[in-house]
ROKEDREN-411656 format. One record per residue (C-alpha): x, y, z. Coordinates in nm, 2 decimals. Layout:
<atoms>
X / Y / Z
...
</atoms>
This chain:
<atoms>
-2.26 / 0.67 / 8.24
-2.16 / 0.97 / 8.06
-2.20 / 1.19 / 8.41
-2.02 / 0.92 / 8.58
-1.69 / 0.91 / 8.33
-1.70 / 1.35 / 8.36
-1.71 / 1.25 / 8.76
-1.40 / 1.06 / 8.71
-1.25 / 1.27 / 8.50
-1.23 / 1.53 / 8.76
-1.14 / 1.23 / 9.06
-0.84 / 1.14 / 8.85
-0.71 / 1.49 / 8.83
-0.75 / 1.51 / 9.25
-0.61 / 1.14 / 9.26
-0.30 / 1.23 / 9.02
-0.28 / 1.59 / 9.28
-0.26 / 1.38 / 9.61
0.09 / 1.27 / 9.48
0.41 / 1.45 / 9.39
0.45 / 1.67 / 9.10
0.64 / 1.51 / 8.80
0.91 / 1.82 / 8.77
1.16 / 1.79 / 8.47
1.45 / 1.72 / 8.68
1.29 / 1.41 / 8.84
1.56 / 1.12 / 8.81
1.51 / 0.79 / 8.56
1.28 / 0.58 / 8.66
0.93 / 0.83 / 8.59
0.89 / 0.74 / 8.20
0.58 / 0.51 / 8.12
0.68 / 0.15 / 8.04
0.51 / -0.07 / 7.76
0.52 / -0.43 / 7.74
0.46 / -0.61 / 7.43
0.40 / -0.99 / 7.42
0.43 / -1.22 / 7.12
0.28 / -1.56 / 7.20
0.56 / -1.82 / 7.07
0.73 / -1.56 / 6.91
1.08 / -1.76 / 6.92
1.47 / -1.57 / 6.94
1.58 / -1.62 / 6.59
1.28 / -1.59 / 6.39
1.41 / -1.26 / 6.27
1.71 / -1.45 / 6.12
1.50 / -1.75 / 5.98
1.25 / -1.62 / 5.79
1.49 / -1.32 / 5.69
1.68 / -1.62 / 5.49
1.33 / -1.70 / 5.37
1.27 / -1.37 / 5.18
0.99 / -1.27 / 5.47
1.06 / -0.93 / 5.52
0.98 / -0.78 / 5.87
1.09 / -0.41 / 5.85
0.92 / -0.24 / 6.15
1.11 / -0.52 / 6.34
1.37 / -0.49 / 6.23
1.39 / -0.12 / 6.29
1.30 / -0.15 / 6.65
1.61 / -0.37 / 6.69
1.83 / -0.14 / 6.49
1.72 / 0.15 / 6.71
1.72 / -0.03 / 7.05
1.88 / -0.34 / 7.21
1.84 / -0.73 / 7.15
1.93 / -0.98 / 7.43
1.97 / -1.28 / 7.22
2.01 / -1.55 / 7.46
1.71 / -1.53 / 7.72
1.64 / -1.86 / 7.91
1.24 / -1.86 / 8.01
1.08 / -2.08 / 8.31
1.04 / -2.44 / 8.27
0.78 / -2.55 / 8.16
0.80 / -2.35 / 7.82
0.44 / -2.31 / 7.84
0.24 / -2.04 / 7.79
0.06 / -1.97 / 8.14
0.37 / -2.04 / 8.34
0.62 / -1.79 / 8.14
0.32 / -1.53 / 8.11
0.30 / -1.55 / 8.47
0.69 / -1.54 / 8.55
0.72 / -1.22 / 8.35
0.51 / -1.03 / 8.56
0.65 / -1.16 / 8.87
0.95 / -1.30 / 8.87
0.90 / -1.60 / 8.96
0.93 / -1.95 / 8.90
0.62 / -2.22 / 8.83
0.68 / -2.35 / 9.15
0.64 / -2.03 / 9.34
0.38 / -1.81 / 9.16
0.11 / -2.12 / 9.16
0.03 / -2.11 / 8.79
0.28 / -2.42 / 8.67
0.05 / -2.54 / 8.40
-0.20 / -2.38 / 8.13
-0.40 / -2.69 / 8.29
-0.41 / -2.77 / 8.69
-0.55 / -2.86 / 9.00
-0.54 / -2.76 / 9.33
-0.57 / -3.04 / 9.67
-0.69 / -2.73 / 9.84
-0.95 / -2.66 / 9.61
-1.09 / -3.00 / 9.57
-1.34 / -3.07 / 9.23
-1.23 / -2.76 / 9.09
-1.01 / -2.74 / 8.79
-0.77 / -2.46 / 8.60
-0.77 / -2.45 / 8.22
-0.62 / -2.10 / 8.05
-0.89 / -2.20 / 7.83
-1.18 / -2.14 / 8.03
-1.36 / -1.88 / 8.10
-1.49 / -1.94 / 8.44
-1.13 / -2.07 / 8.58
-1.03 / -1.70 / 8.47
-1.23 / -1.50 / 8.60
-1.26 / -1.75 / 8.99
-1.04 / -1.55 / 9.25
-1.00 / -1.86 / 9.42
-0.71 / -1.96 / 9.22
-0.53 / -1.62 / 9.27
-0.62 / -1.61 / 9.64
-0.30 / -1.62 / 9.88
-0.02 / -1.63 / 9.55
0.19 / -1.41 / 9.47
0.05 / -1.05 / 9.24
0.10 / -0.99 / 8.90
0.34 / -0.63 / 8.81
0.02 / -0.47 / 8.73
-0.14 / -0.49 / 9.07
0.23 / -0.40 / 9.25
0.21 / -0.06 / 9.06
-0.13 / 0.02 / 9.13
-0.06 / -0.07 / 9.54
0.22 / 0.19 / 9.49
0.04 / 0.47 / 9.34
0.08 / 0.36 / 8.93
-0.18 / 0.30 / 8.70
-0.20 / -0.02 / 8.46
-0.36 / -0.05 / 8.12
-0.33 / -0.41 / 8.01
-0.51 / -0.58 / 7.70
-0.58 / -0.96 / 7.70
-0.23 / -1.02 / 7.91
-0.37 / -1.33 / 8.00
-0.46 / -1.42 / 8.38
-0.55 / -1.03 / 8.39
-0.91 / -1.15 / 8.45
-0.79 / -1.27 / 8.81
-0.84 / -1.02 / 9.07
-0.57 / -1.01 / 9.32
-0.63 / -0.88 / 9.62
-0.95 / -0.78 / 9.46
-0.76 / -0.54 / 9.24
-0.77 / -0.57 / 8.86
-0.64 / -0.31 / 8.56
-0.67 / -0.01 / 8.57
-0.80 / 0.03 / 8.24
-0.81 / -0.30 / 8.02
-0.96 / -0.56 / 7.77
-1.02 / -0.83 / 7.91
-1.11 / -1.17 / 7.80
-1.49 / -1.17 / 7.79
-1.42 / -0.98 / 7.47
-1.19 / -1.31 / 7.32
-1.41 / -1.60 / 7.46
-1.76 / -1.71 / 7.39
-1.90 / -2.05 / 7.56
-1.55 / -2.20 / 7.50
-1.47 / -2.08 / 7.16
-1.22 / -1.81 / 7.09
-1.29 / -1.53 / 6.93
-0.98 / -1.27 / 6.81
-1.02 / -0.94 / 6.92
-0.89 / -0.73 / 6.63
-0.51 / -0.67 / 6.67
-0.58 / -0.31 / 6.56
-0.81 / -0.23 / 6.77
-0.60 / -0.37 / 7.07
-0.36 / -0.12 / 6.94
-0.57 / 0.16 / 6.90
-0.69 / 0.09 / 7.23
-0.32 / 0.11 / 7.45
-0.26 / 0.44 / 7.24
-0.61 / 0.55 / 7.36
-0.52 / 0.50 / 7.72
-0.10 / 0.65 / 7.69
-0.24 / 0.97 / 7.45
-0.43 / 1.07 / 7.78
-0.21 / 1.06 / 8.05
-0.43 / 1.36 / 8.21
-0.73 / 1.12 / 8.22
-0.62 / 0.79 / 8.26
-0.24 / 0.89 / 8.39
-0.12 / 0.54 / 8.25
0.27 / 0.47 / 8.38
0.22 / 0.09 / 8.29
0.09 / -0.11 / 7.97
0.08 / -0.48 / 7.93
-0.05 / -0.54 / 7.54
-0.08 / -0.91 / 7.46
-0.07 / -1.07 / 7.10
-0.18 / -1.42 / 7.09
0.04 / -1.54 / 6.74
0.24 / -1.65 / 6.60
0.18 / -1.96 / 6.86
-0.15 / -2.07 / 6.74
-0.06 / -2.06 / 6.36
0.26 / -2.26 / 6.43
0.09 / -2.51 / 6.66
-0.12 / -2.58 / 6.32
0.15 / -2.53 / 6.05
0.49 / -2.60 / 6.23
0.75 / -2.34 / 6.33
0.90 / -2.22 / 5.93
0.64 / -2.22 / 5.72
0.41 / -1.99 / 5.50
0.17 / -1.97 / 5.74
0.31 / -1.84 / 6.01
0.55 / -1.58 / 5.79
0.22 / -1.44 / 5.68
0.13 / -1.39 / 6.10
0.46 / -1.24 / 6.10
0.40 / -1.02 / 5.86
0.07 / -0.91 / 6.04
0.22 / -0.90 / 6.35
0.51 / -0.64 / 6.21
0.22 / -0.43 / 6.06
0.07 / -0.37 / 6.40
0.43 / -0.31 / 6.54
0.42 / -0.05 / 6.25
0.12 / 0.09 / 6.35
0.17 / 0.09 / 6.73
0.50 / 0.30 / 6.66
0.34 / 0.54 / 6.44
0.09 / 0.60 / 6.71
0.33 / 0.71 / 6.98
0.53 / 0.89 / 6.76
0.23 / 1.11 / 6.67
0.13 / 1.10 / 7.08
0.49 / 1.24 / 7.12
0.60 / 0.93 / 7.32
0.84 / 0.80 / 7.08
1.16 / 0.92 / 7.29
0.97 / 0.95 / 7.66
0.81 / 0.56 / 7.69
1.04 / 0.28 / 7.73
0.91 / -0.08 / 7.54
1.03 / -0.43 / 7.60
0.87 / -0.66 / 7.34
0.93 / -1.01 / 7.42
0.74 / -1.37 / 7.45
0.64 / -1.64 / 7.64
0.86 / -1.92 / 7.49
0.97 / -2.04 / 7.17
0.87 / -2.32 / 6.95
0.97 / -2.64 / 6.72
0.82 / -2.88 / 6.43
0.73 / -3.19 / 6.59
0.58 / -3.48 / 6.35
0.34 / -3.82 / 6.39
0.69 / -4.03 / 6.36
0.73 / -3.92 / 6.72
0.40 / -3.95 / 6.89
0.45 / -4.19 / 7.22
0.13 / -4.38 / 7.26
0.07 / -4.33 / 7.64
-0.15 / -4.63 / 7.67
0.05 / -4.87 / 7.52
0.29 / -4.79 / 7.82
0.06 / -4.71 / 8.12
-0.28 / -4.87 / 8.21
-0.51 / -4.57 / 8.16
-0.72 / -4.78 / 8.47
-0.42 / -4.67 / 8.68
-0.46 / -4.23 / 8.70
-0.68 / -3.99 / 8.60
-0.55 / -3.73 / 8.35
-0.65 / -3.40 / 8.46
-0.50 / -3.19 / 8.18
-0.73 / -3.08 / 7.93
-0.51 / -3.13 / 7.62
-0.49 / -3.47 / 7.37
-0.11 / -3.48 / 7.32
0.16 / -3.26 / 7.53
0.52 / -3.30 / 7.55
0.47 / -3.35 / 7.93
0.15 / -3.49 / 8.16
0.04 / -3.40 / 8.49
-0.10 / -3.76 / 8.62
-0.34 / -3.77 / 8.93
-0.27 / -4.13 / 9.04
-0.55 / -4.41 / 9.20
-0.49 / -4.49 / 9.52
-0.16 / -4.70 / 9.56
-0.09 / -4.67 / 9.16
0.20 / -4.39 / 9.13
0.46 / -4.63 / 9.16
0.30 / -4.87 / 8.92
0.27 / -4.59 / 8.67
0.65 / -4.46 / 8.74
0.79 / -4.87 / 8.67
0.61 / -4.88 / 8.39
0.74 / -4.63 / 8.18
1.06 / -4.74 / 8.38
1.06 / -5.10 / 8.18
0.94 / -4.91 / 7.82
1.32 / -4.82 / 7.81
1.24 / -4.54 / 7.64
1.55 / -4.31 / 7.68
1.32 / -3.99 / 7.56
1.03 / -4.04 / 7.81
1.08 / -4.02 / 8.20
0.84 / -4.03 / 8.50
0.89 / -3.88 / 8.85
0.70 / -3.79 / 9.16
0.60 / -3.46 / 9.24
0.89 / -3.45 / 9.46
1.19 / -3.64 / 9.31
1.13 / -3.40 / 8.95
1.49 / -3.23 / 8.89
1.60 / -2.90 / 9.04
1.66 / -2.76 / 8.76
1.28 / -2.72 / 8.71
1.19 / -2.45 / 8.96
0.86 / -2.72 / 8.94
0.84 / -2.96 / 9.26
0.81 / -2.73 / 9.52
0.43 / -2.62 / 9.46
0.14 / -2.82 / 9.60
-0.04 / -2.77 / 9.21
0.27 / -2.98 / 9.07
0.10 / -3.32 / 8.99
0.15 / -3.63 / 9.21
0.28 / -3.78 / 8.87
0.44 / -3.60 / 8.62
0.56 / -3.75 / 8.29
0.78 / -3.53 / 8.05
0.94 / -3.60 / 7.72
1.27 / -3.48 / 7.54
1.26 / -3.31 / 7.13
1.08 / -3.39 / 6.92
0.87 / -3.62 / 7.10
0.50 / -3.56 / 7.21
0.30 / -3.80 / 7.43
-0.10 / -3.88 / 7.34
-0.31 / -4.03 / 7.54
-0.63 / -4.19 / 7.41
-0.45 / -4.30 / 7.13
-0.32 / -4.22 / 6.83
-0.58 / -4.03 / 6.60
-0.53 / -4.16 / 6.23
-0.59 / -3.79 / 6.13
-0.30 / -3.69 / 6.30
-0.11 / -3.39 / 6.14
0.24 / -3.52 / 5.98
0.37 / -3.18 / 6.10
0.32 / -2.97 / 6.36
0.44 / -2.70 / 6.64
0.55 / -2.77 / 6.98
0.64 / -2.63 / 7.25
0.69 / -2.69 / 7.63
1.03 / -2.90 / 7.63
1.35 / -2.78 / 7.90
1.44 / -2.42 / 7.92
1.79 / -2.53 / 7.81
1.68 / -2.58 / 7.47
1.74 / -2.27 / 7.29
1.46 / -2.33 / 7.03
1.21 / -2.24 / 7.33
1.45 / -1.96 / 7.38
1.14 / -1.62 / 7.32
1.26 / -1.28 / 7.18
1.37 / -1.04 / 7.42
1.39 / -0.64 / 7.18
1.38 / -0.31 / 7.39
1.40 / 0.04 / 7.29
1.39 / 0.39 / 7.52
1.55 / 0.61 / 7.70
1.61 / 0.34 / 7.97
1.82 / 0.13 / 7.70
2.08 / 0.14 / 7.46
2.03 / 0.21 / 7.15
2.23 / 0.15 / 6.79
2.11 / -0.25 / 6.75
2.36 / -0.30 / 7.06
2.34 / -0.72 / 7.09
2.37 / -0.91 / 7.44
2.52 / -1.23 / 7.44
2.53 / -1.29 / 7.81
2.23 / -1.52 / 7.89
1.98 / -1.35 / 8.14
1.57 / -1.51 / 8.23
1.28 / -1.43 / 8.18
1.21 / -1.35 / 8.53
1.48 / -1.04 / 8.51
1.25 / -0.86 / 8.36
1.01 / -0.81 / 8.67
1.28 / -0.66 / 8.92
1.43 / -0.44 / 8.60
1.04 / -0.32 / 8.56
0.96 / -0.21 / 8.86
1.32 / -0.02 / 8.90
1.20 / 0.14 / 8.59
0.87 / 0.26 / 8.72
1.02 / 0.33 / 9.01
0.78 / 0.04 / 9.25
0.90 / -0.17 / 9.50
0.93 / -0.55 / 9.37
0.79 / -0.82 / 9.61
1.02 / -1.11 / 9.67
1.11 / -1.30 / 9.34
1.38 / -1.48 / 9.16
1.51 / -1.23 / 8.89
1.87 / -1.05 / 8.89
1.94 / -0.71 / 8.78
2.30 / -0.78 / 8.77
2.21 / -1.04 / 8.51
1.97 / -0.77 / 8.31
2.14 / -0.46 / 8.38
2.35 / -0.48 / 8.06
2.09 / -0.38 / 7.88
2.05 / -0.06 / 8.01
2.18 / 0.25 / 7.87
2.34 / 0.37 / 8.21
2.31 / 0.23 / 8.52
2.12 / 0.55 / 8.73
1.83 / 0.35 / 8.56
1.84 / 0.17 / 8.85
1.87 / 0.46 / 9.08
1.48 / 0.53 / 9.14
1.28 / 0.68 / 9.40
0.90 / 0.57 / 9.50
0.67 / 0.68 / 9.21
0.36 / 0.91 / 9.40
0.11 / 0.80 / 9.57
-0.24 / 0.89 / 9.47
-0.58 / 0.85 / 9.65
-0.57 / 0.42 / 9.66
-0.93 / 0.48 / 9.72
-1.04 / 0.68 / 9.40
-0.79 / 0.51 / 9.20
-0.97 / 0.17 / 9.31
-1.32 / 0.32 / 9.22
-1.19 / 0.45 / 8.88
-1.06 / 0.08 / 8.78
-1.32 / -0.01 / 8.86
-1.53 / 0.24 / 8.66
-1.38 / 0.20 / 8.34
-1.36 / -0.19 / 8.32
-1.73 / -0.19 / 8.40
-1.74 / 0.11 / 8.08
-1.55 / -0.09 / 7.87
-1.60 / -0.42 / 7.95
-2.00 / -0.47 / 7.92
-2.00 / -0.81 / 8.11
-1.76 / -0.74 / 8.42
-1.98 / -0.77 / 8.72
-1.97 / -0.47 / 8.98
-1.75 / -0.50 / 9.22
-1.80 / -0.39 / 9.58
-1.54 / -0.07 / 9.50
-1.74 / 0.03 / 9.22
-2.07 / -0.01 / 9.45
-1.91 / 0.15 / 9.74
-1.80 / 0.44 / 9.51
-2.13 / 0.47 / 9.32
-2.30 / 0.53 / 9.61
-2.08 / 0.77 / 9.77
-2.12 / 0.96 / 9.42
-2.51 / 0.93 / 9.49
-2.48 / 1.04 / 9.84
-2.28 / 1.36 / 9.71
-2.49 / 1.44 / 9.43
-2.81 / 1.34 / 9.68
-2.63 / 1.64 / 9.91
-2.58 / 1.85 / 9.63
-2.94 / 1.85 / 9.54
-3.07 / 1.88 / 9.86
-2.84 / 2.19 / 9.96
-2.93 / 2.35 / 9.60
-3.30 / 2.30 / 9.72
-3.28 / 2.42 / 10.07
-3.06 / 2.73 / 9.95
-3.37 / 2.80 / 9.71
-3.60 / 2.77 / 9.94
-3.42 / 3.00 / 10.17
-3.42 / 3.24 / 9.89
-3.76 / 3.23 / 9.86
-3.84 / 3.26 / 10.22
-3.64 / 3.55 / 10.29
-3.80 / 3.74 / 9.93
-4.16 / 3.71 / 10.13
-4.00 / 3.80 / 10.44
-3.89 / 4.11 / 10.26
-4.21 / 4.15 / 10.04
-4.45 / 4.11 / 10.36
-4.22 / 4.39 / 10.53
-4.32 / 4.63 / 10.25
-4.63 / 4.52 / 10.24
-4.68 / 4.63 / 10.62
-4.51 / 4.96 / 10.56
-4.70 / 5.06 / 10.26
-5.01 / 5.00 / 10.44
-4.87 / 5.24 / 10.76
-4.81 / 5.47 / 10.47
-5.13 / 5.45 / 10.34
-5.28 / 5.53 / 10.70
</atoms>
């Protein structure tokens, strides 16, 4: 293994030479960008739990030194698979295929997607023929990705994945979760920038998974999740102190933002589901107990029955569609993964099927209602070059999906089709030749493709190899097996001629001696 990193060492040196050199004149666009994610981290925490005595000061620096756009609408549903997703393409649920954190697919019949499964992540079937994720886009284009635990980075796309990256094996065992530290997810993105001669990182996706889980337990204000807060602005601390001693602080741009937002629901406004709707009439095919909406997969001849009867409930908070009357507003019908059924609730109701537990939490986080409700609204902070700077505030209202396009102007990468607007985003920017980029280079898609492959199987214990790594270990043996073999025949040679040359002598000494 050691032999093998030296190797590609040296590979990514001739990879990095096959493309342009990086001169000082080169226009914006060539600086490395870092994506931060906060799962559930919502708009205005900042402001609430600053009027809660929680002080957050490495937060609050980042937003005095860069730019906040404080009204940023994410994808509907506010959920955290779908936004994830959006962000890194800009697209809606309907068109990126991952409209749920729990799914299925008519095209992949007894098969099911849960974000909480392991297998489901790491299946290339349910990546297969949708749309790729920013990471893969810059690697096709000559970039290079470090992502940690962004979640669906375990897909392969195209059979491409990271560059460099943690991946989930290292977060979930049979089922149960298990937090990789935050500082060592830190430690490990500055490990990959502070080398750009090794790794030559121009991309870094680092994903936190809180404040969404403690809020989901404790509700949105409370003393919980100011202490996860307070964690979380320790790591920011640390992550800035990190590239300020790599050098980076004023030659890396950073967006940190979230998935979605969150609220305090409470067991006053639980709908009982099968007080409404026969549970003999659909099977429920996502994974969790109570949602805010429900993805139904109806018996035969049964949606309509399911649709009237939450019809004649009258309840003004709780409607029912099929898969193609939902609103447009949505960005959700046009997908064949939306449900045949689909039953969604308004704040601060929740629907339970199964019934309601009598442990129920009084109180509790929710998330996943219409993107038009600000408290899903996620918080959008950026800092950089690329941005302005002075705690400059945007009021206009951009998406969530800007920031794909805006990313890959920024890297300088072509971005695929999608639904984001720079005219929306641009204000953000601290000039507009930002958006003036050329193509980044283009290295040796080969060698890069081996390398990825390299270090995830380095880091990442469990990845299985892929047929790049194979195909590139073996052309490694085949070189070293030439090596070897023309080191042993240039020995021999050596030798030969030496008793060419010593029988010569030989002869002539013994003419001498005549």
């Amino acid at each position: 293994r050691v032999a093998l990193l030296l190797i590609a060492a040296l590979l990514a040196q001739v990879s990095i030479a096959c493309g342009a050199n990086h001169s000082a004149g080169s226009p914006p666009g060539r600086l490395p960008l870092l994506i931060v994610i906060f799962d559930g981290f919502r708009h205005d925490y900042l402001e609430l739990y600053r009027s809660r005595g929680v002080q957050l000061p490495n937060f609050e620096a980042f937003a005095s030194q860069g730019v906040r756009a404080k009204r940023v609408k994410n994808v509907y549903p506010t959920e955290t698979l779908p936004n994830h997703q959006s962000l890194v393409t800009g697209l809606y649920s309907e068109s990126h295929g991952f409209i749920l954190n729990t799914f299925a697919d008519p095209e992949l019949p007894g098969k099911l997607f849960s974000v909480f499964d392991q297998s489901s992540l790491n299946d290339p079937d349910w990546s297969a023929g949708w749309p790729e994720p920013l990471w893969v886009t810059n690697q096709r284009q000559g970039g290079r990705s470090a992502v940690v635990l962004y979640p669906n980075s375990d897909l392969p796309y195209n059979g491409f994945l990271p560059f460099v990256q943690v991946d989930q094996y290292a977060t979930l065992n049979n089922g149960s979760s298990v937090r990789y530290p935050y500082s060592r997810r830190v430690s490990r993105m500055l490990h990959w920038l502070g080398q750009p001669q090794l790794y030559g990182i121009n991309l870094g996706l680092l994903y936190f998974d809180e404040p969404d889980h403690t809020a989901h337990q404790a509700g949105h204000l409370s003393d919980d999740v100011a202490a996860r807060l307070i964690e979380l602005d320790q790591q920011l601390g640390q992550l800035m102190t990190g590239l300020k001693e790599l050098g980076l602080t004023d030659r890396i741009n950073i967006v940190l933002t979230a998935d979605h937002g969150m609220t305090t629901g409470n067991s006053s406004n639980l709908i009982d589901l099968d007080q409404i709707v026969n549970p003999d009439w659909y099977v429920n095919y996502l994974a969790d107990k109570a949602n805010i909406h429900l993805g139904l997969m109806p018996k035969p001849g049964r949606a309509q029955d399911i649709i009237k009867a939450v019809s004649d409930a009258k309840l003004p908070y709780l409607r029912a569609n099929l898969a193609s009357h939902l609103p447009d507003w949505m960005h959700f019908n046009g997908s064949r993964r939306t449900p045949p059924v689909y039953l969604y609730a308004d704040p601060p109701y929740v629907i339970v099927v199964g019934g309601i537990p009598p442990e129920h939490p009084a109180t509790f986080g929710v998330h996943g209602y219409a993107n038009n409700d600000t408290d899903m609204w996620p918080l959008w902070l950026a800092r950089g070059p690329a941005f302005q700077s002075g705690g400059v505030e945007i009021d206009q209202l951009i998406e969530s999906v800007d920031l794909y396009p805006l990313a890959c102007r920024l890297l300088g990468i072509r971005a695929n089709p999608n639904n984001g607007s720079l005219d929306r985003i641009s204000a953000v920017l601290s000039s507009p030749d930002w958006l003036l980029v050329e193509p980044i280079p283009t290295g040796n898609k080969f060698i890069d493709k081996f390398l990825s492959d390299l270090f995830d199987c380095w880091f990442n214990k469990y990845r299985p190899y892929t047929p790049a790594f194979v195909l590139g270990a073996l052309c490694l043996f085949v070189l070293a097996l030439l090596v070897i073999v023309s080191y042993l025949a240039c020995q021999w040679r050596t030798r030969w001629l030496k008793l060419r040359i010593d029988a010569q002598f030989y002869r002539a000494a013994i003419r001498l001696n005549k």
